[in-house]
C-alpha positions, 0 to 999 in steps of 0.5 A: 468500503472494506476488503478482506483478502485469502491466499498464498504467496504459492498457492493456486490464487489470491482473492480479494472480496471488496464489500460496501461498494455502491452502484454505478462506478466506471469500472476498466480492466485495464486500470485494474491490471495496470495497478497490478503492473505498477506493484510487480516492477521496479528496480530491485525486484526479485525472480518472481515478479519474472514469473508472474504476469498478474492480471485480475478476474472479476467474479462479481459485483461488476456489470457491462463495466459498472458496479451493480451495489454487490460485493465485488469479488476478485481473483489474481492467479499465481503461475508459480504455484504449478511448480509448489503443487505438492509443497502446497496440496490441501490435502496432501501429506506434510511428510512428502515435503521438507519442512521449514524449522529455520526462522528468518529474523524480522518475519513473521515466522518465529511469532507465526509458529509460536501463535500457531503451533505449526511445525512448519514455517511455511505454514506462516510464511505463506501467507505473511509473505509480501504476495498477499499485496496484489489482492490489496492493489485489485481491491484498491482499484475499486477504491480508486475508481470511486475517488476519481468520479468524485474528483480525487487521485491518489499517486505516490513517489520514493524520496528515499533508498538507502541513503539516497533521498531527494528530501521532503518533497510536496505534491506540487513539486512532483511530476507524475510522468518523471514518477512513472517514467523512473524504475525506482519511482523517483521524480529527481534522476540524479538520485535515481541514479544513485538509489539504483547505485545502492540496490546494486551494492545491497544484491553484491553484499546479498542484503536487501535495503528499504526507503521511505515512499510518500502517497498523496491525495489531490482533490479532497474536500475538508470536512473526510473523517471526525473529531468527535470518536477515535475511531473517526479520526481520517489520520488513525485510519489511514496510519493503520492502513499503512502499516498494514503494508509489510514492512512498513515500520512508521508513517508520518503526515506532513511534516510529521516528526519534524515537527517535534522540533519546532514552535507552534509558529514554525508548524501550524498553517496559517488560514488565508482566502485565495483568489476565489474567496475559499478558506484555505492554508497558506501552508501545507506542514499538517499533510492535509489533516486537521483535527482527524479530518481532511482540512482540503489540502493535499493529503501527504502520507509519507512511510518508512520501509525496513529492509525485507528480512530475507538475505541471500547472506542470511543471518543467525538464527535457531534450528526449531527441531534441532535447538541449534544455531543455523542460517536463516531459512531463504525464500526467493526474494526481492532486493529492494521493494519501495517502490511495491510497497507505495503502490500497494500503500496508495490502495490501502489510502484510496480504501480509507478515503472511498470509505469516508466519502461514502461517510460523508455523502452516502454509500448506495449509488454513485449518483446520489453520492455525486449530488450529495458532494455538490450540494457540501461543496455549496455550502461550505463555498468550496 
């Protein structure tokens, strides 16, 4: 299951076209556009999230509420984009508009416009800009639903805003509805409080501020990924597909760089039966992956978020057309986007970990993937 995705943050639409789909799948709007509503709240979050309501068109690939096996295409509108018609006319004349020439620092702008050759920043912006990500939570949605039927979920939370943070937390430490119930998406109030505390004081300084979120996956059986080529490696795809997610500079799974620090004793997690006789690990420091493959714990992912390069106290940057110093160009912008950035990265896993099911057990129709899935299940006793 792959996607690929079109638009601009002010053009008329995004569009997310997901391939690789098998038939069968339950399919809601509802969970589409609840998925949607998740990425545009939060504390922190800017004016535009005030203008939009995303919701997705389904255009293909989705019959009476299943996926028939065809490309399943999706559209997300943009209301704003009623009000940037002529800044973003395909066929309109770039001397009817004012041009962008001061680059922000840790955007894409400068590296855009020297790949590009534009003379515009909007040129690159557009398209760089964080809105892309709805098209990825639609596609995710699709993702999603194919995890569920085979018993998988996938959720995430924010331990860090600033220098608020909860720690290191495990799944089973974590409560869906303290999560879902929380504008910062974080189970422990008390940090929530002081998380909201630090937004509060990067919007009076006009800077922005990042975290660290983490995204888990329950219900995975071991054996999702390879060992035997790079490119199968389950932990290389899924670092990928996190940094892909703007503004995401590192991604760790488990304990990941603490584990730097320690013995081989301190981190690998010791083999045990439980009650049920099933081979699993008395520990859960590896994050769930072994070797490039699932080893059936709980998938934990967590990422770091930098602060989101447009300032409403911009910093210094150099005039393109004047070659001299100016401020950094400002584009209405949020504050504070973790919690965003764990919706849209929870698609991006969910994509990773449909594909390798569907690696695993076929890619066709759902009903052989699900008989393919008990047949391993009894054969590996899990």
């Amino acid at each position: 299951m792959r996607y690929t995705t079109a638009g601009e943050s002010h053009g008329k639409a995004l569009m997310a076209i997901v391939t690789d789909v098998p038939a069968g799948v339950p399919l809601r709007q509802r969970d589409i556009d609840a998925d949607l509503r998740r990425r545009q709240q939060g504390y922190g979050r800017g004016g535009r999230m005030l203008i939009e309501a995303d919701t997705a068109q389904v255009l293909s690939g989705v019959r009476f509420g299943r996926t028939i096996g065809s490309p399943v295409a999706l559209l997300v509108g943009n209301e704003d984009a009623a009000n940037w018609a002529e800044v973003m006319d395909p066929f309109g004349s770039a001397e009817a508009v004012a041009r962008v020439t001061a680059p922000r620092p840790g955007h894409a702008d400068l590296p855009g416009i020297l790949k590009t050759g534009a003379q515009d920043v909007r040129d690159v912006l557009e398209r760089a800009s964080a809105r892309e990500t709805a098209a990825r939570v639609a596609a995710g949605a699709i993702a999603r639903a194919l995890l569920a039927e085979l018993g998988v979920t996938v959720r995430s939370w924010v331990e860090r805003i600033g220098d608020a943070s909860t720690g290191p937390l495990a799944p089973a430490d974590v409560a869906r509805s303290a999560v879902g119930g929380c504008d910062v998406s974080c189970p422990d109030e008390a940090v929530a409080h002081r998380m909201r505390a630090a937004i509060d004081d990067a919007r009076e300084r006009g800077e922005s501020i990042g975290g660290v979120f983490v995204v888990s996956a329950e219900g995975l059986v071991p054996g999702l990924g390879g060992y035997e080529e790079a490119a199968l490696r389950l932990d290389a795809r899924l670092a990928a597909a996190v940094v892909s997610v703007p503004a995401i500079k590192g991604v760790e799974f488990g304990d990941g760089f603490g584990c730097a620090a320690l013995s081989g004793s301190e981190v690998h997690d010791e083999i045990v039966r439980d009650a049920s006789g099933v081979l699993r690990r008395a520990t859960n420091r590896a994050g769930g992956l072994e070797g490039g493959m699932t080893n059936g714990e709980a998938l934990v992912v967590r990422a770091a978020m930098k602060p989101i390069p447009t300032l409403m106290r911009p910093l210094s940057t150099v005039d393109l057309v004047t070659g001299q110093r100016a401020d950094a160009a400002k584009e209405r912008s949020d504050v504070c986007a973790v919690p965003a950035a764990a919706v849209v990265a929870e698609a991006e896993v969910a994509l990773v970990l449909a594909d390798a099911y569907q690696d695993l057990l076929g890619r066709a129709f759902l009903g052989d993937m699900r008989a393919a899935l008990a047949a391993y299940r009894a054969r590996i006793g899990w």
